[in-house]
Backbone as a ProteinNet text record, in pm:
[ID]
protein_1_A
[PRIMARY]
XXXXXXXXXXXXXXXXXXXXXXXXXXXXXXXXXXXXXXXXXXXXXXXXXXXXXXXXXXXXXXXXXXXXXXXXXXXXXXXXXXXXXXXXXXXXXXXXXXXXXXXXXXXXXXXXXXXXXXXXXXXXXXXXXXXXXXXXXXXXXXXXXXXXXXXXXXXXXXXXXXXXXXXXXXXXXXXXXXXXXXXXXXXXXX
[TERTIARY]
6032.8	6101.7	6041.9	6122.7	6118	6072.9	6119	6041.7	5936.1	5871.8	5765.6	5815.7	5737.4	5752.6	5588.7	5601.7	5485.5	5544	5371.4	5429.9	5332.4	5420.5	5349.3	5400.2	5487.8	5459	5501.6	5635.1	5731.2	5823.7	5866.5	5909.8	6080.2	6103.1	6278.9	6265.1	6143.8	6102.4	6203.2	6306.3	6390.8	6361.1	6176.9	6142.2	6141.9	6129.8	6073.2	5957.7	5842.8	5710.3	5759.7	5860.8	5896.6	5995.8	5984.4	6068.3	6060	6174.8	6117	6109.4	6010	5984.6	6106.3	6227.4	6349.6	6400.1	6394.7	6463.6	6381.2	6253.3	6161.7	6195.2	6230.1	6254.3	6395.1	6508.2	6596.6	6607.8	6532.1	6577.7	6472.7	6385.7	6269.1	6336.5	6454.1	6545.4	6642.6	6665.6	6800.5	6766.1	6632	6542.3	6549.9	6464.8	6479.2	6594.1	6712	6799.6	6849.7	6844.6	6899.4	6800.3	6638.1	6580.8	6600.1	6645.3	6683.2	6803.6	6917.8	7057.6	7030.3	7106.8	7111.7	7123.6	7077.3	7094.8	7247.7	7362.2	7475.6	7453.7	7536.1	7546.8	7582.8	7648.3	7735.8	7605.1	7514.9	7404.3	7293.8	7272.1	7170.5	7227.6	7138.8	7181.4	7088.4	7128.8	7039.4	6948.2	6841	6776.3	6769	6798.6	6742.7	6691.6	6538.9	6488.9	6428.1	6431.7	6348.5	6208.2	6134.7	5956.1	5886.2	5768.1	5706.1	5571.8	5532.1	5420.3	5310.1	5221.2	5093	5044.8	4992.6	4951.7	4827.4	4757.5	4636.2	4686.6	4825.6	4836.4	4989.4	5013.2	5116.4	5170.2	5281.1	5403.6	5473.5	5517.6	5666	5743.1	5826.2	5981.9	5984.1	6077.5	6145.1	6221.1	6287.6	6363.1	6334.5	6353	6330	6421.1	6399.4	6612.9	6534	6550.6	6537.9	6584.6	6644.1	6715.2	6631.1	6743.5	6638	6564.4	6551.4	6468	6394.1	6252.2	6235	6159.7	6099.2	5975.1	6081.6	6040.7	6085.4	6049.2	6059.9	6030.6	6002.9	5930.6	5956.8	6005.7	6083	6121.1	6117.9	6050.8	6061.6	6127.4	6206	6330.3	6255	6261.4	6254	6325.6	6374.6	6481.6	6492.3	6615.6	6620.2	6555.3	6564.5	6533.3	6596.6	6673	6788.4	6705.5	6633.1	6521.8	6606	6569.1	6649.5	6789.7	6847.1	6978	7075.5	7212.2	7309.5	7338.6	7340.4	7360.9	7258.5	7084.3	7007.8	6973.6	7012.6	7039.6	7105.2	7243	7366.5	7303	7238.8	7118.2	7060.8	6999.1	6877.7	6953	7030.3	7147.5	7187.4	7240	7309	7185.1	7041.4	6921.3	6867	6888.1	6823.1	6966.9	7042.1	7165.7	7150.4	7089.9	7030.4	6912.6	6844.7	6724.9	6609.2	6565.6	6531.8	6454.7	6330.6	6242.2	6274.7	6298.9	6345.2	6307.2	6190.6	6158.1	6209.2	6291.6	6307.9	6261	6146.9	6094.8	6162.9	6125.3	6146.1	6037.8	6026.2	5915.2	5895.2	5985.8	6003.6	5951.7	5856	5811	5755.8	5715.6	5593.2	5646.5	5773.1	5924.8	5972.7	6040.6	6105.6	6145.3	6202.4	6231.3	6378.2	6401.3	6524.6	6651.4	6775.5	6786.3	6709.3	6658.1	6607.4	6720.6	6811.9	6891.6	7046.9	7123.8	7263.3	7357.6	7441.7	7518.9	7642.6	7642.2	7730.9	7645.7	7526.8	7429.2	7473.8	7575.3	7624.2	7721.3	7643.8	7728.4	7873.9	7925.3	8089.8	8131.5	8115.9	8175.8	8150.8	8066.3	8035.7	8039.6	8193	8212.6	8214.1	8143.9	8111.2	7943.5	7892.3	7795.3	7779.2	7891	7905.5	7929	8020.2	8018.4	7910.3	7819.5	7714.9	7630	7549.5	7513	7536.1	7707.9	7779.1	7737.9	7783	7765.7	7894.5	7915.1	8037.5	8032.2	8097.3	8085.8	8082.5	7922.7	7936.2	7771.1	7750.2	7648	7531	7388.9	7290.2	7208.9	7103.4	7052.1	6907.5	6789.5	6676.9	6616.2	6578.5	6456.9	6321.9	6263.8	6115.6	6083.4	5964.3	5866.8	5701.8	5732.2	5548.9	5450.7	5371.4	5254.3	5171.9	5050	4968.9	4971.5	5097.9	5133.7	5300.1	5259.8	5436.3	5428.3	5599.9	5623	5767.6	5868.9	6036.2	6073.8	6173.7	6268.4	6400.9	6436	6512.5	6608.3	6743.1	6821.6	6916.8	6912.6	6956.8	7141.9	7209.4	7341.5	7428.4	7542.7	7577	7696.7	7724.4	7844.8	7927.3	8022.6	8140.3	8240.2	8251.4	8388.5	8440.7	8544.9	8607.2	8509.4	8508.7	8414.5	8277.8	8210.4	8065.3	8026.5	7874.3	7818.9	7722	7709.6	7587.6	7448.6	7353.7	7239.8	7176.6	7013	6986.6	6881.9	6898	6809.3	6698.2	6596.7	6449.4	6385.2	6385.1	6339.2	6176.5	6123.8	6041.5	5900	5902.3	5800.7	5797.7	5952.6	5873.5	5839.2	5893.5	5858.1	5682.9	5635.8	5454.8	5425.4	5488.2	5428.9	5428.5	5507.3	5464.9	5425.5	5367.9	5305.4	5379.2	5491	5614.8	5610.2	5578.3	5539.9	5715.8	5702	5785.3	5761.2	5701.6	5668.1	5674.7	5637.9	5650	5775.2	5710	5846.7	5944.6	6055.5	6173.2	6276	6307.3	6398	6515.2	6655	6723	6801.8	6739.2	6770.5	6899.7	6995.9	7095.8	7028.5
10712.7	10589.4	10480.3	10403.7	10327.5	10166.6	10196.3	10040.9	10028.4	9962.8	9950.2	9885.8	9927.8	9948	9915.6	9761.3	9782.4	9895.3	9970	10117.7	10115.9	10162.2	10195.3	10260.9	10359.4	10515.8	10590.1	10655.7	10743.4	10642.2	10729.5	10630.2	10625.9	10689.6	10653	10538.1	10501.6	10377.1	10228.7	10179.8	10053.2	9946	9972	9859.3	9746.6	9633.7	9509.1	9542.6	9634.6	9633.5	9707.3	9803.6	9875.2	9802.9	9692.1	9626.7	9619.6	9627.3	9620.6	9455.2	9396.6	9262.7	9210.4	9224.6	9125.1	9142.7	9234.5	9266.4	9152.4	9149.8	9066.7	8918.5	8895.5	8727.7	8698.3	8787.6	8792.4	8733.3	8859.4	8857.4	8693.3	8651.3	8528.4	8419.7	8446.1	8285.8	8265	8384	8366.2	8317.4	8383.6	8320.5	8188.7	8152.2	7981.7	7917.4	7939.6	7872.7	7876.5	7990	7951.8	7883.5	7828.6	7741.3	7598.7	7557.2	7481.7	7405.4	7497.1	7460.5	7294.7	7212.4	7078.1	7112.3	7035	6997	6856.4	6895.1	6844.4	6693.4	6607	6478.8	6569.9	6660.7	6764.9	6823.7	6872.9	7012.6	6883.7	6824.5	6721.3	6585.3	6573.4	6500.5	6379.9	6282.9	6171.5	6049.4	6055	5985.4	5840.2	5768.9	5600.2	5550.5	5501.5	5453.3	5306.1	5231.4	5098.9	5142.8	5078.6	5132.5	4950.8	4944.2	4821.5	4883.2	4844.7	4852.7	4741.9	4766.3	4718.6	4663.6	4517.3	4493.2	4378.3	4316	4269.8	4127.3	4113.7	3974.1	3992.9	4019.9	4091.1	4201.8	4200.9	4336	4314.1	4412.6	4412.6	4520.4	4452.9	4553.4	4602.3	4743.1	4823.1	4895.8	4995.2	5117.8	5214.3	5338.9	5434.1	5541.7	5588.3	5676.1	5836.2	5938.9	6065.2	6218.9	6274.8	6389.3	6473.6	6524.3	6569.2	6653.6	6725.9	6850	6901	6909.4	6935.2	6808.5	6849.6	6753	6707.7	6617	6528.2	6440	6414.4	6370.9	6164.6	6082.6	5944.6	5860.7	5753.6	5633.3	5561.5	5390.6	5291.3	5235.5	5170.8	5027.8	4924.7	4834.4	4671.6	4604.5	4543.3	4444.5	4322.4	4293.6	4158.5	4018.1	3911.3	3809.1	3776.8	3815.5	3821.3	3917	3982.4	4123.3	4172.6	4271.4	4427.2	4357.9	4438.3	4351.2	4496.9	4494.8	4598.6	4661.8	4603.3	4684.4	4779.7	4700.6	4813.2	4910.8	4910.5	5008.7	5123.9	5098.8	5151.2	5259	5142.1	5279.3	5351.8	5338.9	5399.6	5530.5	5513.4	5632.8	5760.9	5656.3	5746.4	5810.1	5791.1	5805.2	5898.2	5936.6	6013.8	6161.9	6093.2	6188	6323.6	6254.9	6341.9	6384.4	6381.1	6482.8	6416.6	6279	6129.8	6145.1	6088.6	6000.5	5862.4	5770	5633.2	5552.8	5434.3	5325	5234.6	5104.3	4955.7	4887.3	4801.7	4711.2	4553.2	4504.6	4338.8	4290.1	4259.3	4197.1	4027.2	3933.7	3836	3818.5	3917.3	3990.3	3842.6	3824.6	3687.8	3539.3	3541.7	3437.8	3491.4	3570.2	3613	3771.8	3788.9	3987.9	3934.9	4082.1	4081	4114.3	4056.3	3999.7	3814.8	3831.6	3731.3	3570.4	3663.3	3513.8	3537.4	3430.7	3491.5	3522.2	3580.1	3621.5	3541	3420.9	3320.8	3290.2	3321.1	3290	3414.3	3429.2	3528.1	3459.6	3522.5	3472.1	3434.4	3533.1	3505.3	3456.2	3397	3349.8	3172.5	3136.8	3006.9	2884.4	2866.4	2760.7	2613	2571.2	2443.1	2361.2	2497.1	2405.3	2310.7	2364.4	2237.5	2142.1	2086	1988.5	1903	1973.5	1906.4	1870.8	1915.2	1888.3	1804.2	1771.8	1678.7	1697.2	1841.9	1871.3	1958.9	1973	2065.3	2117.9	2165.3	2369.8	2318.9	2364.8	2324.4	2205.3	2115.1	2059.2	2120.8	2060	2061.1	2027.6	2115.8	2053.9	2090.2	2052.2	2090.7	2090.9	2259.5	2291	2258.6	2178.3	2123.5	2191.5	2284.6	2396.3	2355.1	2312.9	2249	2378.9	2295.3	2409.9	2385	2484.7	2475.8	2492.6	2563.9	2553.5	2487.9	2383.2	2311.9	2262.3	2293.4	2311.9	2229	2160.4	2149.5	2250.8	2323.8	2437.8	2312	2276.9	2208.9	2254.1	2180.4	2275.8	2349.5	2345.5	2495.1	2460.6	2541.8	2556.5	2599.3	2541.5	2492.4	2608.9	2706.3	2794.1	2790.2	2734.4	2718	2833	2862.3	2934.5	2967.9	2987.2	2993.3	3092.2	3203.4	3330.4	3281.1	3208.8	3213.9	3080.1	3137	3037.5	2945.2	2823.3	2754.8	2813.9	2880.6	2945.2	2919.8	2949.5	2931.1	3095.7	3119.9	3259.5	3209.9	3256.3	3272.9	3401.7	3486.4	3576.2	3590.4	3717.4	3723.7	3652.9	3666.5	3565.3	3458.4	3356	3257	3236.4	3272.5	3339.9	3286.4	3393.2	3438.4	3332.6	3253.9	3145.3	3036.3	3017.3	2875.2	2915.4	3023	3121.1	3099.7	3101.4	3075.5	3160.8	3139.3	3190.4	3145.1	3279.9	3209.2	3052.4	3015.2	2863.4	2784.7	2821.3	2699.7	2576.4	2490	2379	2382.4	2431.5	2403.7	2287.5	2214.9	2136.9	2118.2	2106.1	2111.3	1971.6	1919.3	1819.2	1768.8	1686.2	1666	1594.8
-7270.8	-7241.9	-7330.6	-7406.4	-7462.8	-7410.2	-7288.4	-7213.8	-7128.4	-7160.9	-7039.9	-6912.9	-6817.7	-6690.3	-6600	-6521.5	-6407.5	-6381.4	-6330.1	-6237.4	-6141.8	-6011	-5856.9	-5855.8	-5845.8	-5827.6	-5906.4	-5826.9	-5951	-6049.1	-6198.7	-6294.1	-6249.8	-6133.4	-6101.6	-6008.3	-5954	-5846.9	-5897.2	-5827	-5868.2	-5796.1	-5746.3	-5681.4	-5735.5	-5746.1	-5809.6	-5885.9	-5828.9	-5886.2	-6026.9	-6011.9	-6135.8	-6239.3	-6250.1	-6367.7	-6480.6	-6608.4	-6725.4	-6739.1	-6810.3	-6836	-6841.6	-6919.8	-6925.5	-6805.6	-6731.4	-6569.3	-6502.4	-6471.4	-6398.4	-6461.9	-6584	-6625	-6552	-6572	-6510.2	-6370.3	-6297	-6146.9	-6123.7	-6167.8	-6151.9	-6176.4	-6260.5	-6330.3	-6213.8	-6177.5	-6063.7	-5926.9	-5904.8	-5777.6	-5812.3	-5910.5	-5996.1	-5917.6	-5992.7	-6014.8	-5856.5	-5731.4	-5660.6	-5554.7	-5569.7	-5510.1	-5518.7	-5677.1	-5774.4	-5674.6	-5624.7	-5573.1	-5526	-5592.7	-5525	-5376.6	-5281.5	-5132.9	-5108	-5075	-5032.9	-4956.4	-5010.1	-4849.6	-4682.8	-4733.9	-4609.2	-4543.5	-4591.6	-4577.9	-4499.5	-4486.3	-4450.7	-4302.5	-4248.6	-4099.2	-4177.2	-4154.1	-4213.2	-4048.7	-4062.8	-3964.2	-4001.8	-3917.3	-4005.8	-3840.4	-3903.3	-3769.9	-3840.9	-3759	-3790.3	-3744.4	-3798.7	-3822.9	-3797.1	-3809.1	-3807.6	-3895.7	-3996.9	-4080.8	-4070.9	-3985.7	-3965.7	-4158.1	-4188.5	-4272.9	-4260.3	-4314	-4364.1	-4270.8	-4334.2	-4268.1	-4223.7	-4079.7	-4048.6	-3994.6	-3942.3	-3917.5	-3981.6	-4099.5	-4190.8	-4109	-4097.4	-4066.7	-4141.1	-4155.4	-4230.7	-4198.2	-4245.5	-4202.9	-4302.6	-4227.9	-4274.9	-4218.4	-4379.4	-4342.1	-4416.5	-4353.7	-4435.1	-4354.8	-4443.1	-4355.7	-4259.3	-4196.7	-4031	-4035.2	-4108.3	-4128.8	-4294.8	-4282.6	-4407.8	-4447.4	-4583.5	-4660.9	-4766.5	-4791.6	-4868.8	-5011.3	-5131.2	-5165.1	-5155.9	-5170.6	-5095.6	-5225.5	-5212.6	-5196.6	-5167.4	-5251.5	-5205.2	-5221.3	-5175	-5248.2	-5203.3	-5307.4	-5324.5	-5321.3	-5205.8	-5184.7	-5312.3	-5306.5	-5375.1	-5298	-5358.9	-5307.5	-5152.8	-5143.1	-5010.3	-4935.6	-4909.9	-4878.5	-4768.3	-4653.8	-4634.8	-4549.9	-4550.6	-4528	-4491.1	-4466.5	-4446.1	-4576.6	-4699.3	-4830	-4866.8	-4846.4	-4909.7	-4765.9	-4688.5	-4564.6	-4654	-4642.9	-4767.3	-4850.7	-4935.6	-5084.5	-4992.3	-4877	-4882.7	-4787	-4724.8	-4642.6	-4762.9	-4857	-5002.8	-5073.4	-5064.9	-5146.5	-5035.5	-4931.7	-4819.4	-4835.6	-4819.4	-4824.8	-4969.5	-5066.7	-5149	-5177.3	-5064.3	-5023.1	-5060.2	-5025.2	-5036	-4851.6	-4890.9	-4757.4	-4825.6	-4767.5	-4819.1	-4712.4	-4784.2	-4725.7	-4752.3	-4675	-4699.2	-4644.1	-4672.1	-4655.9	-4597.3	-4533.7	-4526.9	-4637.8	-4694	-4821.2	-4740.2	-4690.7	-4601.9	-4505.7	-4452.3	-4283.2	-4268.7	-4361.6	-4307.4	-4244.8	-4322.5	-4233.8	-4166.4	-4202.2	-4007	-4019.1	-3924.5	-3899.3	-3983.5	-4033.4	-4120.2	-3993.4	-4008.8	-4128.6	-4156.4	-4279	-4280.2	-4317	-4383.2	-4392.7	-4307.7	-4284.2	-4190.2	-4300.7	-4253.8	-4339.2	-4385.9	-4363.6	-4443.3	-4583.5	-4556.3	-4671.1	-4814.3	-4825.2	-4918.3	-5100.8	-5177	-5292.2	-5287.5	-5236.3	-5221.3	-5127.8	-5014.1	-4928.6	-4859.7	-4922.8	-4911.5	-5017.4	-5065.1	-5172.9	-5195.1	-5025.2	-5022	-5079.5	-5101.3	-5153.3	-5259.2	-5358.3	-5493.9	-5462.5	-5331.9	-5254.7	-5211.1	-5153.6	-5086.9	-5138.4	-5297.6	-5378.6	-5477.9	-5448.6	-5590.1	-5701.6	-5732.9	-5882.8	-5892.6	-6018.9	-6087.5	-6204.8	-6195.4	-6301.3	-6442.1	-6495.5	-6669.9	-6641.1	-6563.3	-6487.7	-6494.8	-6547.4	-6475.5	-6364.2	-6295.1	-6214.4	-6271.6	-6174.4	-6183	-6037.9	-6062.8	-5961.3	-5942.4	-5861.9	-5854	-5753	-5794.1	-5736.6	-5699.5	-5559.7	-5519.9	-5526.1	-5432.8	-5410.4	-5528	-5587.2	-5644.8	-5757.1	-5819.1	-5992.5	-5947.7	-5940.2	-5949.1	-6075.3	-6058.4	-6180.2	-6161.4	-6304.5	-6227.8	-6380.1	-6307.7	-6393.2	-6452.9	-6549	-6640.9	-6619.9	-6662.5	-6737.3	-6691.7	-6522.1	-6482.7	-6442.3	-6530.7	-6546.6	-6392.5	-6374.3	-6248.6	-6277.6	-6195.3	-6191.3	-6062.7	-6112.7	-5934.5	-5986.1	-5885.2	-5807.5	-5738.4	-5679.7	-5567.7	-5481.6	-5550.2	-5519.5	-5553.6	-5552.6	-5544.9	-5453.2	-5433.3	-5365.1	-5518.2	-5482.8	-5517.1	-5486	-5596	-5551.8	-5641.7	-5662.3	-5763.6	-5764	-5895.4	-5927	-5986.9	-5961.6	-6026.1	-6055.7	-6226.7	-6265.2	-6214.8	-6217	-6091.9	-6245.6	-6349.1	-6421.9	-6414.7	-6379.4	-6360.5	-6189.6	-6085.2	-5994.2	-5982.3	-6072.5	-6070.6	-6143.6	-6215.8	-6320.9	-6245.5	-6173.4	-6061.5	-5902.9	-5869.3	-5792.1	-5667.9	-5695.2	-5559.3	-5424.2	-5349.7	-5200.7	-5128.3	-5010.6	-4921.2	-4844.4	-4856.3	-4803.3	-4893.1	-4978.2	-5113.2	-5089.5	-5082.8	-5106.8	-5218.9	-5217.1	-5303.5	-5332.5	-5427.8	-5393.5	-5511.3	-5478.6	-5617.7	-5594.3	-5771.4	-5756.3	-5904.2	-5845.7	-5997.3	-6085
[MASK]
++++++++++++++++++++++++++++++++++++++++++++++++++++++++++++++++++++++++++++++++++++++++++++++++++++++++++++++++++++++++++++++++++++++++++++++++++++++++++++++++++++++++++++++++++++++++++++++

């Protein structure tokens, strides 16, 4: 015979132990591939429990979503500035659903239990604030940031629309550059 063969006993043996090497890569790729098999949204029961995380200075809320049975790989999500809310619930259902331990945090814990803001507080649904501010679309205003690196942000371009709210965004550098805390005094001024 031209092929080699592990051998445990006789050479007609079609055990596993008796394989020729390309038989054993074979039958080892197919094992592979069917441990490999993605896990389904269908194949998985998804758990979501609210949790409380003991911290230094604090209880942070959270939730925690991961299918019912079985180890998991983990996930954290980082809320946006808006922090945990019914949308990143949403991700973290769809991120568990594919074989996901998924934490969401309140990052806010230290102001209040989430939700931390109400939900009129939403980009799209509150178009009176250009009003209350007396400013209009194309307009600057400026943000003045207290606390211990205050700072005022210039400049900052005024967007109305029917569909949006009046908000203002802060990239998380300058964020850390005027060391902006939830308490920090904010104020926007025309």
């Amino acid at each position: 015979m031209s092929r080699r063969h592990l051998r445990t006993g006789k050479e007609s043996d079609s055990s596993p132990a008796n394989l020729a090497r390309r038989e054993f890569v074979k039958f080892s790729v197919a094992a592979g591939v069917g441990f490999a098999a993605p896990v389904t949204a269908e194949d998985l029961k998804i758990v979501e429990t609210d949790v409380e995380v003991k911290t230094a200075d604090g209880t942070c809320d959270a939730v925690f979503l991961h299918p019912e049975k079985g180890k998991y790989p983990g996930v954290l999500i980082w809320p946006d500035s808006r922090s945990l809310r019914p949308v990143f619930r949403e991700i973290g259902r769809r991120l568990a659903s594919e074989g996901y331990a998924v934490l969401v945090p309140n990052h806010l814990y230290r102001t209040a239990k989430a939700p931390v803001f109400p939900a009129i507080f939403d980009p799209v649904k509150n178009p009176d604030d250009a009003a209350f501010y007396g400013v209009k679309a194309g307009e600057y205003m400026h943000l003045r940031v207290g606390g211990p690196c205050a700072t005022t942000f210039d400049r900052m371009l005024v967007r109305i629309h029917a569909d949006f709210k009046l908000e203002v965004h802060i990239d998380t550098d300058e964020g850390n550059a005027c060391a902006l805390q939830p308490d920090t005094p904010v104020e926007l001024l025309k």
